[in-house]
C-alpha positions as CSV (number, residue, x, y, z in Angstrom):
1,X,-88.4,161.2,82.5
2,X,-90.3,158.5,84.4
3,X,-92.8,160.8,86.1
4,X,-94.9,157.6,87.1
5,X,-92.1,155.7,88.5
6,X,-92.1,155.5,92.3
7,X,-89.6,157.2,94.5
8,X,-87.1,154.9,96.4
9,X,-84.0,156.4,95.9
10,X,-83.0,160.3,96.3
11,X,-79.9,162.3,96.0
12,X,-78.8,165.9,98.5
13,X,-76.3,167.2,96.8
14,X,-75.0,169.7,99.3
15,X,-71.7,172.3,98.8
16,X,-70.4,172.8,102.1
17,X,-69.6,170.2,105.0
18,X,-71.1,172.6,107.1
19,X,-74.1,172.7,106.1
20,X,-75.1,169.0,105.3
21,X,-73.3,167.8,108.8
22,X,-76.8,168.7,110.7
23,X,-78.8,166.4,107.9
24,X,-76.0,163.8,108.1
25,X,-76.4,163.4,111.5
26,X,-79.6,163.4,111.9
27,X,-80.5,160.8,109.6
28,X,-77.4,158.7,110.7
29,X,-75.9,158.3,107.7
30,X,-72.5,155.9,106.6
31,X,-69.7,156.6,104.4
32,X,-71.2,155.2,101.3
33,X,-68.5,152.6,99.4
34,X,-69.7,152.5,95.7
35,X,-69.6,156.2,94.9
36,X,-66.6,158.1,93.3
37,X,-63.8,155.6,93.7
38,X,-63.0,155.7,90.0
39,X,-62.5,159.6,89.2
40,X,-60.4,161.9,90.7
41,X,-63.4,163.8,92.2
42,X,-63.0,165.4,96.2
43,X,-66.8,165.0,96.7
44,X,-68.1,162.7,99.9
45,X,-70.9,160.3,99.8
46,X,-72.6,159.1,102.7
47,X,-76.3,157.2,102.5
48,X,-78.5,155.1,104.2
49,X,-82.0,153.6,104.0
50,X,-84.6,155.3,106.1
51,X,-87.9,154.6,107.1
52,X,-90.5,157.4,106.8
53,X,-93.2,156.5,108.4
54,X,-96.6,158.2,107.1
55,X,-99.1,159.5,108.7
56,X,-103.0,159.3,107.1
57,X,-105.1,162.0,107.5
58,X,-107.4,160.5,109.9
59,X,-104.3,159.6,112.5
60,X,-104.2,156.1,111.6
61,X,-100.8,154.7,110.6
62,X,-100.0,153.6,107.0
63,X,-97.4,151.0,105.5
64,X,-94.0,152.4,106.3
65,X,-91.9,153.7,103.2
66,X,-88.5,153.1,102.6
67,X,-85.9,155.5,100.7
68,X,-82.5,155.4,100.1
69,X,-81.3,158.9,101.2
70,X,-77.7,160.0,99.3
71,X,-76.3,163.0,100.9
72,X,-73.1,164.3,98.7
73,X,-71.1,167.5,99.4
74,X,-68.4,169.2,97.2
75,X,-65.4,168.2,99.6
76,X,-62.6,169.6,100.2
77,X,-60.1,171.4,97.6
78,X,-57.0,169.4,97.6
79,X,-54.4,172.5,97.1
80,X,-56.6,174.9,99.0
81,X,-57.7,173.0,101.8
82,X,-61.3,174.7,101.8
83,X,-64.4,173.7,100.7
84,X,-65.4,173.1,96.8
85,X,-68.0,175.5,95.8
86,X,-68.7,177.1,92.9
87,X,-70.5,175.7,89.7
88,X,-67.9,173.4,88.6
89,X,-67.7,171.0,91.8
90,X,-71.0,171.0,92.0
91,X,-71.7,170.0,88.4
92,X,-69.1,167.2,88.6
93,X,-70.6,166.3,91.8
94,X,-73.9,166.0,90.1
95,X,-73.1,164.2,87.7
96,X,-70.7,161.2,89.6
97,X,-74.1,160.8,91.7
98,X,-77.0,160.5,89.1
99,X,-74.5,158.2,87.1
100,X,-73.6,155.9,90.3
101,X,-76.8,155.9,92.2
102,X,-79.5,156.8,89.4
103,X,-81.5,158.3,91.8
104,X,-85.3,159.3,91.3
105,X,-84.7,162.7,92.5
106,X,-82.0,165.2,92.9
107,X,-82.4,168.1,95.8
108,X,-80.2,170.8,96.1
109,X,-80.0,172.1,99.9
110,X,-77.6,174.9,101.0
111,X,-77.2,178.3,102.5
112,X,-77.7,181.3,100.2
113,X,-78.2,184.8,100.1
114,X,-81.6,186.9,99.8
115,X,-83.1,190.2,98.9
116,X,-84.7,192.4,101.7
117,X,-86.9,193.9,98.2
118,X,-88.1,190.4,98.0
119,X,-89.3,190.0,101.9
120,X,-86.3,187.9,102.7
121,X,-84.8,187.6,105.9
122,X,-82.3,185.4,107.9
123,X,-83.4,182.1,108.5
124,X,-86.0,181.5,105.9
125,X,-86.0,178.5,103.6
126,X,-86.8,178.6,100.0
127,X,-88.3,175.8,97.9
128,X,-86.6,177.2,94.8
129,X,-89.3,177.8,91.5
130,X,-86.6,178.3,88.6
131,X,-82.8,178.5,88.6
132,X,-81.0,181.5,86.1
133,X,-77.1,182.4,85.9
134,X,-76.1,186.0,86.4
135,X,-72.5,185.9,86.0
136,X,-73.0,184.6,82.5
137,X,-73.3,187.7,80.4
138,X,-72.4,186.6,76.8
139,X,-74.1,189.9,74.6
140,X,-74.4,188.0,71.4
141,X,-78.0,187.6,70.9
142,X,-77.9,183.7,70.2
143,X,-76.5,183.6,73.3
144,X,-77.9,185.3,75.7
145,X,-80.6,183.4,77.1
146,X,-78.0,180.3,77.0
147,X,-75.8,182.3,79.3
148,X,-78.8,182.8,81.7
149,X,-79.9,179.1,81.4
150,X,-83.4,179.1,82.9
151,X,-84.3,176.2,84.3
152,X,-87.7,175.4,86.4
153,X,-87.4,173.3,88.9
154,X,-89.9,170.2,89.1
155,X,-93.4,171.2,89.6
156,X,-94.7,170.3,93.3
157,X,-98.4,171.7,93.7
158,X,-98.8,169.3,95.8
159,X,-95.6,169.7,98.3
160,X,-96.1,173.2,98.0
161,X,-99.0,173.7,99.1
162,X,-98.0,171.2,102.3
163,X,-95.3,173.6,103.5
164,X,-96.8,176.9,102.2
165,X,-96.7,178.1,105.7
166,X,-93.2,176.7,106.6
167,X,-91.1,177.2,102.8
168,X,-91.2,180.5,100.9
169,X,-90.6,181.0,97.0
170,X,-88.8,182.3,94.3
171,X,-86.1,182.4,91.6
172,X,-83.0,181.1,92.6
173,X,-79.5,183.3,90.7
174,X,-76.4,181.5,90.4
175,X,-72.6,183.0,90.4
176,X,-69.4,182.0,91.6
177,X,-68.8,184.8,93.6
178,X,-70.1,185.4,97.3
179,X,-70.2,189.0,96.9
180,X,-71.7,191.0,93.8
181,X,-71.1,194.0,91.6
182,X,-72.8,196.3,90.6
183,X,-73.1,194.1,87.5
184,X,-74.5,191.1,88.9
185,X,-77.1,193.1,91.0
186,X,-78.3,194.1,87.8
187,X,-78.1,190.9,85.9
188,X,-80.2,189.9,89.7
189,X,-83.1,191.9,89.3
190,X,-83.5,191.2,85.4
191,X,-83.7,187.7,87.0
192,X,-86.1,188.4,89.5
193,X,-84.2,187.0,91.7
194,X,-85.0,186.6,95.7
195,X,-82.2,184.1,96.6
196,X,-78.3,184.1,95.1
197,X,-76.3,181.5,95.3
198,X,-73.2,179.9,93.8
199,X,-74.6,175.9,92.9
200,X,-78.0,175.7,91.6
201,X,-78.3,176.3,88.3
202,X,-75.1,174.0,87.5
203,X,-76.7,171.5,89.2
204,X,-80.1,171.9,87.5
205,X,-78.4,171.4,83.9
206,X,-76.9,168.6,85.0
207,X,-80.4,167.4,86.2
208,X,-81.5,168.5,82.6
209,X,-79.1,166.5,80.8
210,X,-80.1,163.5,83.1
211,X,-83.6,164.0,82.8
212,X,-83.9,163.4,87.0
213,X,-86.4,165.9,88.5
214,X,-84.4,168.6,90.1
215,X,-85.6,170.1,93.3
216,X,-83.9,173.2,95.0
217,X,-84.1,174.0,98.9
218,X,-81.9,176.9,99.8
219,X,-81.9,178.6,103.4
220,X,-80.9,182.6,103.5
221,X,-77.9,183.1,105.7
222,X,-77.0,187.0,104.4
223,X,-79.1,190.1,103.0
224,X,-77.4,190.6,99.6
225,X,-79.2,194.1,99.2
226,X,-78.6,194.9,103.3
227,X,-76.5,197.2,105.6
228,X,-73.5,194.2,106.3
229,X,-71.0,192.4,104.6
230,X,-71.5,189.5,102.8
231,X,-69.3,187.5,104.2
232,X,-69.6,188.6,107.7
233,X,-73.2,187.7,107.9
234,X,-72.5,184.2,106.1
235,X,-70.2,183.4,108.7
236,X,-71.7,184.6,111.4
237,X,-75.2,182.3,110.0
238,X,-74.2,179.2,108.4
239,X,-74.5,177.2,111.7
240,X,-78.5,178.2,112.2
241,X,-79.1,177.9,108.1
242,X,-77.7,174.3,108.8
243,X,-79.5,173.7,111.6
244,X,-82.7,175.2,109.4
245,X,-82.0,172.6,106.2
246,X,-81.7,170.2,109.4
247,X,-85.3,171.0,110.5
248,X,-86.8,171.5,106.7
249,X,-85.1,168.7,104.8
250,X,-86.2,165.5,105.9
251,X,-89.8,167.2,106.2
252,X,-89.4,167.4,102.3
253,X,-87.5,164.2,101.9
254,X,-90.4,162.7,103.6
255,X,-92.9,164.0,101.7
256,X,-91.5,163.1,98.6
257,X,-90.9,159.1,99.5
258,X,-92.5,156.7,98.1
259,X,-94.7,159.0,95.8
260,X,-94.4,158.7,91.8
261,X,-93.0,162.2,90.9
262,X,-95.6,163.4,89.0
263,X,-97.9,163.3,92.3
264,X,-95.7,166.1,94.1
């Protein structure tokens, strides 16, 4: 891994059209032509070159920084008609992008769940510390810890102590099932979780494997431990978590232009 290497080029890998239509927009981005043409894969790329321009400390204005922004999302099941989500579009996803676009960085942004017993509530953003599984429950002791799959995300003192006030932090657990039993609640708080989600850790082995720095930004749409269902809460969020990635994404995307990764 290149931790010197400047960043000019960084992958979103998002799940739902929903959610990265807010980003899309507001960074203006094109269908992109190069990506995904040769497999069979429903995922959407769209890209474009922005200009972040940086601010010194003092006010003054420094040299504008350039970075190709890759925004892909899951697409649409071709039987089903409905959005790809779950681990295995998301991996394949993953992996079509670092392959084609080789970028420096790969963030994962999308809605997720939260835990009241971890201070979560509606609306807040996570910049994710470590990614686990909790739907992988192989009890064969030289499996275990594979079936969880811990994986820290890339270390950012530096970014996280920029948006300490604005981006909370956590463990991020990863299923591929939008509600929970009793089981995975469990399998949860051995985790220590304080988001749940269905992408993340898929998406951090394929990082992994890749050696790209992996970066996770996940805003809470449902209480997973609270009074309502899951999916009625979901629903009735997803546009204001977009609209929350929309306001907290570029922020990070910014931040991280033009920096060698090993200075987040």
């Amino acid at each position: 891994m290149e931790s010197k290497k400047t960043i000019k080029t960084i992958a979103v890998l998002i799940a739902m059209e929903a959610e990265a239509e807010p980003l899309v927009s507001l960074l203006n981005l094109a269908p992109c032509p190069k990506s995904h043409h040769h497999a069979p894969l429903p995922s959407v790329v769209r890209s474009g070159v922005i200009d972040f321009n940086n601010k010194s400390g003092d006010g003054e204005e420094e040299e504008e920084r350039k970075c190709e922004i890759v925004v892909v999302t899951c697409g649409n099941d071709a039987v089903h008609g409905v959005d790809s989500v779950g681990t295995v579009n998301a991996a394949l996803a993953a992996y079509e992008v670092l392959k084609t676009h080789e970028p420096d960085v790969l963030v994962n942004c999308g809605t997720a769940g939260g835990f009241k017993a971890k201070g979560c509530a509606i609306g807040d953003v996570f910049l994710v510390d470590e990614v686990k599984y909790h739907d992988r429950r192989i009890p064969i002791p030289t499996f275990t810890k594979y079936g969880i799959s811990a994986i820290e995300t890339w270390k950012t003192p530096k970014m996280r102590e920029h948006f300490r006030a604005e981006l909370k932090s956590g463990v991020c657990s990863t299923g591929n099932s939008l509600d929970a039993t009793d089981t995975d609640l469990e399998m949860m708080l051995q985790n220590d979780a304080s988001v749940k989600e269905m992408e993340a850790a898929a998406v951090a082995k394929v990082c992994e494997m890749f050696k790209v720095p992996f970066v996770c930004v996940k805003a809470i749409t449902d209480i997973v431990d609270g009074p309502h269902a899951t999916e009625t809460e979901f629903l009735e969020n997803l546009a204001m978590a977009g609209r929350r990635l929309q306001e907290t994404v570029p922020k990070v995307l910014e931040f991280m232009s033009g920096k060698s990764v090993d200075a987040l």
